[in-house]
C-alpha positions, 0 to 999 in steps of 0.5 A, a space after each residue: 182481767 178477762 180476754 175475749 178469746 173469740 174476737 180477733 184484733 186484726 182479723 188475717 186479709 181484713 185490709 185487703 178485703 176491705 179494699 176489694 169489697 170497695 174496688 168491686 162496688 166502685 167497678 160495678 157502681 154499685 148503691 150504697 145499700 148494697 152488700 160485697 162480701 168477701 170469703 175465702 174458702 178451701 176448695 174441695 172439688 176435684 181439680 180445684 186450686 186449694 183455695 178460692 175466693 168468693 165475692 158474693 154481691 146482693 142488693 136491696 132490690 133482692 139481686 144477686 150474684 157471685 165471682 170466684 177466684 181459685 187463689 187467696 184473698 192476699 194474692 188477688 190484684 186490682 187487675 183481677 177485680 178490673 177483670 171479673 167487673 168487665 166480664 159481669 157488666 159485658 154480659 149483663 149488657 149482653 142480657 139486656 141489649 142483645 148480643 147485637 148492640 152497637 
């Protein structure tokens, strides 16, 4: 009998990154083409929460661009997701509109 010890039946979060990857690209209505990956990572800065999460986003179009959130993967919300989306679409219409636009 031979194990594969290098492949993880139900990698830790991967229910909860999954949602999130779907959540992000359904905010930002995203292509289908376009990859969300989702990584926690120990925060190394000084004055960083032990932990952060970084969803990075690229698109087929070479676009590409990053949120970071000083806590794990398990403890972030759809409410923080919401947030994150809002503030990248306010400024990307801030960019391509002008800070004027009604």
């Amino acid at each position: 009998m031979s194990m594969d010890l290098f492949v993880l039946k139900n990698p830790p979060n991967s229910t909860r990154t999954n949602e999130i990857k779907v959540q992000v690209a359904a905010e930002l209505g995203l292509a289908e083409d376009t990859i969300v990956m989702v990584t926690e990572l120990t925060c190394m800065e000084e004055g960083c929460p032990p932990i952060e999460t970084v969803i990075a986003v690229f698109t087929s179009s070479g676009n590409k661009f990053q949120f970071k959130l000083h806590q794990p993967i398990a403890e972030i919300t759809a409410e923080d997701i919401h947030r994150i989306c809002k503030q990248r679409i306010d400024s990307s219409l801030e960019i391509h509109h002008g800070s004027n636009c009604s």
